[in-house]
TITIDREN-261314 format. One line per 10 residues: their letters; for each residue y, x, z of N, C-alpha, C. Coordinates in Angstrom, 3 decimals, decimal comma. Layout:
BEGIN
a	Y/X/Z/Y/X/Z/Y/X/Z | ...
//
This chain:
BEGIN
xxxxxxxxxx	-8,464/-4,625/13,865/-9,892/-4,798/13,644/-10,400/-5,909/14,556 | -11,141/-6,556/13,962/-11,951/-7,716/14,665/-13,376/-7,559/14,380 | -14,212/-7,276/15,376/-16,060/-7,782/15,171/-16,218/-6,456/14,015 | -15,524/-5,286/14,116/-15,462/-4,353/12,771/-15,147/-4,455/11,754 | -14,063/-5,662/11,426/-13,617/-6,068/9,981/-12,008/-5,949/10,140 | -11,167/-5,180/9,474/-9,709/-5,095/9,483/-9,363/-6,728/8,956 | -8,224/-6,596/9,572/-7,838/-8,156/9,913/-6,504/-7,833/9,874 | -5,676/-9,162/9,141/-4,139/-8,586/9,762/-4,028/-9,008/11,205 | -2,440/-8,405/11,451/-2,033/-9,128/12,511/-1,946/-10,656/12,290 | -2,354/-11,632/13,531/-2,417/-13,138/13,908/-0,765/-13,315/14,102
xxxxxxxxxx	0,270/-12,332/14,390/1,945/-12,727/15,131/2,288/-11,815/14,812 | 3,750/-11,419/15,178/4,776/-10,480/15,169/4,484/-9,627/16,396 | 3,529/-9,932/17,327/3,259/-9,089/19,235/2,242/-8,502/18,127 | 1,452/-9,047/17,424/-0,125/-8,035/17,591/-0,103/-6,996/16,222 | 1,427/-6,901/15,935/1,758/-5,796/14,926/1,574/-4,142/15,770 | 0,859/-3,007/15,347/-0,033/-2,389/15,890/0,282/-1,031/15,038 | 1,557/-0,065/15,168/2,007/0,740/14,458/1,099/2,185/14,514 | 0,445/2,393/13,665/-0,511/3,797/13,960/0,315/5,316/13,763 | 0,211/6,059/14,704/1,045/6,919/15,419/1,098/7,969/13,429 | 2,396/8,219/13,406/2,769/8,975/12,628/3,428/8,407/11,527
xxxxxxxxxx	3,254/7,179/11,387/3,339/5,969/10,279/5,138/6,529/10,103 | 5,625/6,158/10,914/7,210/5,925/10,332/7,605/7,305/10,207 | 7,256/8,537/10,803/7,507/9,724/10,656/7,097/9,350/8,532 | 6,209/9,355/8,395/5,385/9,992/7,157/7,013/9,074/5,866 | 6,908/7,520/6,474/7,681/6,882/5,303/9,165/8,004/5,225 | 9,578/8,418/6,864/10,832/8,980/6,656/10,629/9,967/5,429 | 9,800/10,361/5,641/9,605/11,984/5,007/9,011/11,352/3,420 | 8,783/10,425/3,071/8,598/10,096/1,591/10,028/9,839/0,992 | 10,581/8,653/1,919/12,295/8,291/1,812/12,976/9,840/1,439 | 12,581/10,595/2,423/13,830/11,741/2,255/13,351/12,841/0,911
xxxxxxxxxx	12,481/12,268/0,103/12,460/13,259/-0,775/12,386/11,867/-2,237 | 13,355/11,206/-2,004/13,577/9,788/-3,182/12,798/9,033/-3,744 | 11,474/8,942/-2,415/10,673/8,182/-3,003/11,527/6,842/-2,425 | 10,410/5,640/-2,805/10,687/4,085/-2,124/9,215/3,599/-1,646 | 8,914/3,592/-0,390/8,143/3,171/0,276/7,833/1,516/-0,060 | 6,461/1,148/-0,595/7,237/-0,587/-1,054/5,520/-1,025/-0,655 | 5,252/-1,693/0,291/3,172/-2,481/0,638/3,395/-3,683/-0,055 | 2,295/-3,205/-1,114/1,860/-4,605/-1,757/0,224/-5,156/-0,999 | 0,392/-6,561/-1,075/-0,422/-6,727/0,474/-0,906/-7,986/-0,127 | -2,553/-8,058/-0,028/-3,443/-9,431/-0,358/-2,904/-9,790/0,849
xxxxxxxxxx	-2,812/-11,433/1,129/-2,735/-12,486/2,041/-3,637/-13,605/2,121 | -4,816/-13,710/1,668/-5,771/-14,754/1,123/-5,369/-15,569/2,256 | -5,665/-15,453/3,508/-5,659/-16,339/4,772/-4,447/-17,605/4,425 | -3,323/-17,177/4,207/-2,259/-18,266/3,302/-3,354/-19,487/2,668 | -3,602/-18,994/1,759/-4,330/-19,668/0,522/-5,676/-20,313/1,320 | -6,405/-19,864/2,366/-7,809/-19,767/2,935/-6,864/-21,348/4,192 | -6,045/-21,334/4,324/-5,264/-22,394/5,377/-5,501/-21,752/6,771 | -5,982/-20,026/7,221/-6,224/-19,831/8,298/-5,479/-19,459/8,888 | -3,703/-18,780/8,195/-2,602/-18,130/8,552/-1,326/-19,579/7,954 | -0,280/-19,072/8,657/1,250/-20,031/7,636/1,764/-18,806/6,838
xxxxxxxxxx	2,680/-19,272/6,086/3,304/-18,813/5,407/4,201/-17,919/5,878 | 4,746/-18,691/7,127/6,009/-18,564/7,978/5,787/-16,895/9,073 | 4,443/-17,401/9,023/4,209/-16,072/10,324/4,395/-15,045/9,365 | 3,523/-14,720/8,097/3,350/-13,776/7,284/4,508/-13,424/7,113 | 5,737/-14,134/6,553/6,467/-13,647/6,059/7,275/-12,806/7,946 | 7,661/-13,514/8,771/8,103/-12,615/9,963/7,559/-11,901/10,278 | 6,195/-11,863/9,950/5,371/-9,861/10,358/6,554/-9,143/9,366 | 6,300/-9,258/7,922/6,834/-8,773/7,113/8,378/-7,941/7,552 | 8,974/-9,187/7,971/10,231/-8,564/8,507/10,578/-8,105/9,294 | 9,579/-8,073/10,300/9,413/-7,213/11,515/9,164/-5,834/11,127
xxxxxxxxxx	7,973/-5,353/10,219/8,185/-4,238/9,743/9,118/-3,808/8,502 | 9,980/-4,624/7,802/10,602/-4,019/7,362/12,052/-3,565/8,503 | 11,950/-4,295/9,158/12,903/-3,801/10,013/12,523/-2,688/10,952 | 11,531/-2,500/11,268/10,859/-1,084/12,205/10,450/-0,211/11,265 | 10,469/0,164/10,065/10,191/1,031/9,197/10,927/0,925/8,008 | 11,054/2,621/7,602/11,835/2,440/5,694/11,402/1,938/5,061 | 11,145/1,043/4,799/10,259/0,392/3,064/11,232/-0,013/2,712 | 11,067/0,025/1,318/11,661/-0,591/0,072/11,739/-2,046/0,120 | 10,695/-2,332/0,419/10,132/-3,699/0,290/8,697/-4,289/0,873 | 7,572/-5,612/0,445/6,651/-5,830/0,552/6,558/-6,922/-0,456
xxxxxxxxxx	5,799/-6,614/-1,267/5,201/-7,757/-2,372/3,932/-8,267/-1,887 | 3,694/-9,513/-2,039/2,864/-10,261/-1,578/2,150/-11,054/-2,368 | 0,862/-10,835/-2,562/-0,476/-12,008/-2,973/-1,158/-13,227/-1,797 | -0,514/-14,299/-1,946/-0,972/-15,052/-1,158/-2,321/-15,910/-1,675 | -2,691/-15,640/-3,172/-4,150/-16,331/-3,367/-5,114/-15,580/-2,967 | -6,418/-16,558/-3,366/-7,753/-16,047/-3,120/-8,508/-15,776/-3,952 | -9,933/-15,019/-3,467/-10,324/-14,545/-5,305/-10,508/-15,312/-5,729 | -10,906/-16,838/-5,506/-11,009/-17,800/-6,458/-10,180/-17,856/-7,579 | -8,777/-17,899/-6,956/-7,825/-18,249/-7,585/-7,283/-17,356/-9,142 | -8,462/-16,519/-9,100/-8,213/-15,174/-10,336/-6,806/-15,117/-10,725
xxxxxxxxxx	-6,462/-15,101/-9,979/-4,223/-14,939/-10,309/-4,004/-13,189/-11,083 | -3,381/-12,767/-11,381/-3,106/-10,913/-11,779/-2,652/-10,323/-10,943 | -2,157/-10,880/-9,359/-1,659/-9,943/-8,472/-2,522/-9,657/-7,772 | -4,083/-10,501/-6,920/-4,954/-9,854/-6,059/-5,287/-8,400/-6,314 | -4,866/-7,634/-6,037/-5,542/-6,521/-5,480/-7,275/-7,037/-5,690 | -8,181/-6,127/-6,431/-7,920/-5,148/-7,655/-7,210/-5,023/-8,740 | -6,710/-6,073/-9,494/-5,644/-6,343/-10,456/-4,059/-5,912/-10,079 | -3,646/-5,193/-10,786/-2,652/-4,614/-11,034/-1,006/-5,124/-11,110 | -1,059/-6,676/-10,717/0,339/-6,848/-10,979/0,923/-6,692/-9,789 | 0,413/-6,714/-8,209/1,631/-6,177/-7,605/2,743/-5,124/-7,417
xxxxxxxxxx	1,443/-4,231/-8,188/2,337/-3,144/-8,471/3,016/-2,919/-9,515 | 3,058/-3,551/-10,499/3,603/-4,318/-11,967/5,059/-4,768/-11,522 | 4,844/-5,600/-10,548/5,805/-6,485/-9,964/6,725/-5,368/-9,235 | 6,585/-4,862/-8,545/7,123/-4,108/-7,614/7,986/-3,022/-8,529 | 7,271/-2,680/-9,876/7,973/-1,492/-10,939/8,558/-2,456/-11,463 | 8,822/-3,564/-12,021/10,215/-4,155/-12,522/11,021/-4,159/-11,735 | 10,679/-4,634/-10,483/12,076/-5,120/-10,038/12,649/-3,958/-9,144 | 12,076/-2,533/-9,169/12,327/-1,359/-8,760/13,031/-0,388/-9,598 | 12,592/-0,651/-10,438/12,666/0,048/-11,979/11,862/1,660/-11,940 | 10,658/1,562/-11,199/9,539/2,374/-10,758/8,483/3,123/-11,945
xxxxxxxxxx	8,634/4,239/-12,097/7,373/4,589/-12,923/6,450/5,289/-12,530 | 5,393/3,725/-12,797/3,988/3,664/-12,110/3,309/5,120/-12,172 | 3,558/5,296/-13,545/3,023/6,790/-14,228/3,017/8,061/-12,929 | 4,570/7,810/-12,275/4,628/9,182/-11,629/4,933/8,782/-10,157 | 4,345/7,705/-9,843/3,917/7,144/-8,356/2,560/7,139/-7,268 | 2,760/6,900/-6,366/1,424/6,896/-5,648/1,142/5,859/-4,851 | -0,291/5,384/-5,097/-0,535/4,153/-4,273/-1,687/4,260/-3,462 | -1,307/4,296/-2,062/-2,027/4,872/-1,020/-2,896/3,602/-0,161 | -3,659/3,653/0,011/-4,348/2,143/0,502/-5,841/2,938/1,651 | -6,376/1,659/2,159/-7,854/2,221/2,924/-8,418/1,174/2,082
xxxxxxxxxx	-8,993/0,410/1,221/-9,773/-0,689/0,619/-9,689/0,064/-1,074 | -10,960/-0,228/-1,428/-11,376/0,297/-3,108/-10,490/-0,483/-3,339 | -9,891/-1,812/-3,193/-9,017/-2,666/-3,871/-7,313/-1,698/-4,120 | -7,099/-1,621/-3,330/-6,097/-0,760/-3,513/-5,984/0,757/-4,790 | -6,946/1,235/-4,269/-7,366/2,485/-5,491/-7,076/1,704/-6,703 | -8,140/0,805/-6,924/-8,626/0,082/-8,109/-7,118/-0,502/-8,491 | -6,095/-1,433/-7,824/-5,047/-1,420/-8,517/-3,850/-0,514/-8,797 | -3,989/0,365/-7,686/-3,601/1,653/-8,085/-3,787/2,288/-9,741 | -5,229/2,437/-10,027/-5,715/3,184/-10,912/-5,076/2,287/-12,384 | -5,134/0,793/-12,011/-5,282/0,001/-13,290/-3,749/0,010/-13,646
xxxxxxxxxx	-2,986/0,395/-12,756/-1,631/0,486/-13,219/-0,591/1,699/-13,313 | -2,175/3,185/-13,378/-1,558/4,370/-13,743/-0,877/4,928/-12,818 | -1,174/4,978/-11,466/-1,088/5,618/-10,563/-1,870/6,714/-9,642 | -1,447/8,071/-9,051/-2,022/8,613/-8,712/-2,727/7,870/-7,446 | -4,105/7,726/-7,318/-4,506/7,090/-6,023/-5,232/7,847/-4,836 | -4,868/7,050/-3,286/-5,278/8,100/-2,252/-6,683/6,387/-1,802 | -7,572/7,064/-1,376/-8,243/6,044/-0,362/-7,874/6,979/1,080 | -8,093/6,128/2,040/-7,706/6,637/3,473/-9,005/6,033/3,737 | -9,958/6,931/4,287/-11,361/6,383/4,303/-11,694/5,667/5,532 | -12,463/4,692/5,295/-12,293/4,012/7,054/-13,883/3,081/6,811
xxxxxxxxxx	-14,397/2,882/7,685/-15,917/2,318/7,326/-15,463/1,317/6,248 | -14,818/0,565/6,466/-14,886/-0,976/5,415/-13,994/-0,552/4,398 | -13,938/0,959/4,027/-13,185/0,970/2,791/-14,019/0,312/1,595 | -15,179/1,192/1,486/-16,180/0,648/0,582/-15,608/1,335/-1,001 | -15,730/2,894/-0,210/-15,515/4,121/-0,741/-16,156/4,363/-2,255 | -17,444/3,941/-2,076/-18,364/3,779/-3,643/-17,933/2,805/-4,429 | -17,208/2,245/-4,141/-16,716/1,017/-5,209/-15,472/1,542/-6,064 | -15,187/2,601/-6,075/-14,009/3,070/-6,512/-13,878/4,405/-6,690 | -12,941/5,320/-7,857/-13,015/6,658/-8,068/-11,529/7,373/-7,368 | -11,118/7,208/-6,162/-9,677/7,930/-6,143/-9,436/9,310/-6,526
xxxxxxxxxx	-8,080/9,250/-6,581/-7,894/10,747/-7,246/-7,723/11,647/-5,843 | -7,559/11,192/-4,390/-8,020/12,044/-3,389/-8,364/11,113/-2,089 | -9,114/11,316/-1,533/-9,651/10,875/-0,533/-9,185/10,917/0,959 | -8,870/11,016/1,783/-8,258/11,350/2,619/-8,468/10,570/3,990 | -8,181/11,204/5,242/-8,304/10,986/6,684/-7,048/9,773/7,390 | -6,095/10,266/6,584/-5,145/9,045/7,284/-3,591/9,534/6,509 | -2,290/8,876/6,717/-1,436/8,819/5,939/-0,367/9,959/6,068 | -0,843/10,430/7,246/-0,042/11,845/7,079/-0,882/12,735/6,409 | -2,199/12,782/6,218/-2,969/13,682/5,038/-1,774/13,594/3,307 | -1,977/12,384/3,529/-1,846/11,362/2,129/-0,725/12,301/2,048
xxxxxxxxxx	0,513/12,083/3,220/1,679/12,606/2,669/1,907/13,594/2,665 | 1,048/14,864/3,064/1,356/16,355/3,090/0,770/16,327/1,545 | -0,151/15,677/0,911/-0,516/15,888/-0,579/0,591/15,882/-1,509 | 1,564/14,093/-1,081/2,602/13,853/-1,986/3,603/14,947/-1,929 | 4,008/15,584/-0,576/5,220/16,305/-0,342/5,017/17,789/-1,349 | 3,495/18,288/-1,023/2,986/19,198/-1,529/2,770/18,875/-3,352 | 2,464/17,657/-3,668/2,635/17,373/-5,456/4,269/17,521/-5,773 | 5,262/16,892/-5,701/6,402/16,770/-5,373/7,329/18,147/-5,658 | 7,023/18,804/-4,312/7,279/20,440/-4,182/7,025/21,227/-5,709 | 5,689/20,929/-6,183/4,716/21,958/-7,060/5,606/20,633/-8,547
xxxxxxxxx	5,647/19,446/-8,364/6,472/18,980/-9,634/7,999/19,391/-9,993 | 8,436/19,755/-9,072/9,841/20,264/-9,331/10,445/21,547/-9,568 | 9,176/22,357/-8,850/9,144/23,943/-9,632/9,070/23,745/-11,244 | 8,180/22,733/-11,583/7,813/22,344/-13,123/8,720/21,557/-14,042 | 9,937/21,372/-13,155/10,733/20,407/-13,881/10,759/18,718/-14,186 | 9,469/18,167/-13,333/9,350/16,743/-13,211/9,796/16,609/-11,658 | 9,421/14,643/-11,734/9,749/14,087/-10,703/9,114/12,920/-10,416 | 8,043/13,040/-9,066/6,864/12,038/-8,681/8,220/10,890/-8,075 | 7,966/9,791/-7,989/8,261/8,904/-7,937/7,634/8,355/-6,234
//
């Protein structure tokens, strides 16, 4: 956060892991999900970040945490591209080359943008509420305090889908 506005990290030092985070991915990993952040980057596109840093945050946390992956939008809204977040192709993107169904996945975010591409690509959605979510801009299917909420929901959908004979994604 900067001046009250979430901000990424500026480097690979001012990466800023919030306590429970890698516990929660283990515990998605260990029940066959794939942990995968699809992530606006406007600053790329805006000339205020490189390319170069973005991508070594990236690998910094994929290397300090399970993810699958990180798909990346480096335009701006100008640029009306289909991957910005609200639009739906990162996560489009992320189910091809995963072979992911969106249908029986979850896309967990703190920004209506997230919900919103969540929703547009048939996913169950969490907001993680935080002042600058901008909570009214969007309908999630649960609301929530932070990502271990999120994941006692999934573990708990999951649990209650497999008594039923399906399988959340």
């Amino acid at each position: 956060m900067r001046n009250g506005k979430p901000c990424p990290p500026a480097s690979v030092e001012e990466i800023e892991l919030l306590p429970g985070v890698k516990s929660c991915l283990e515990k998605l990993c260990d029940l066959g999900l794939f942990p995968i952040v699809v992530t606006n980057q406007p600053d790329v596109a805006r000339g205020a970040q490189r390319m170069e840093i973005v991508e070594q945050i990236h690998a910094s946390l994929i290397q300090r945490l399970p993810l699958q992956g990180i798909v990346v939008c480096y335009h701006d809204d100008s640029d009306n591209c289909s991957c910005r977040k609200p639009e739906p192709g990162l996560l489009l993107e992320a189910a091809a080359r995963w072979s992911i169904d969106l249908e029986r996945s979850f896309m967990i975010g703190d920004r209506w943008k997230d919900v919103e591409a969540g929703r547009r690509a048939g996913c169950t959605t969490f907001l993680i509420e935080r002042t600058y979510s901008e909570k009214e801009r969007c309908v999630a299917d649960y609301c929530v305090e932070s990502l271990v909420q999120a994941t006692e929901i999934v573990v708990d959908r999951i649990a209650q889908a497999s008594h039923e004979g399906t399988q959340d994604q």
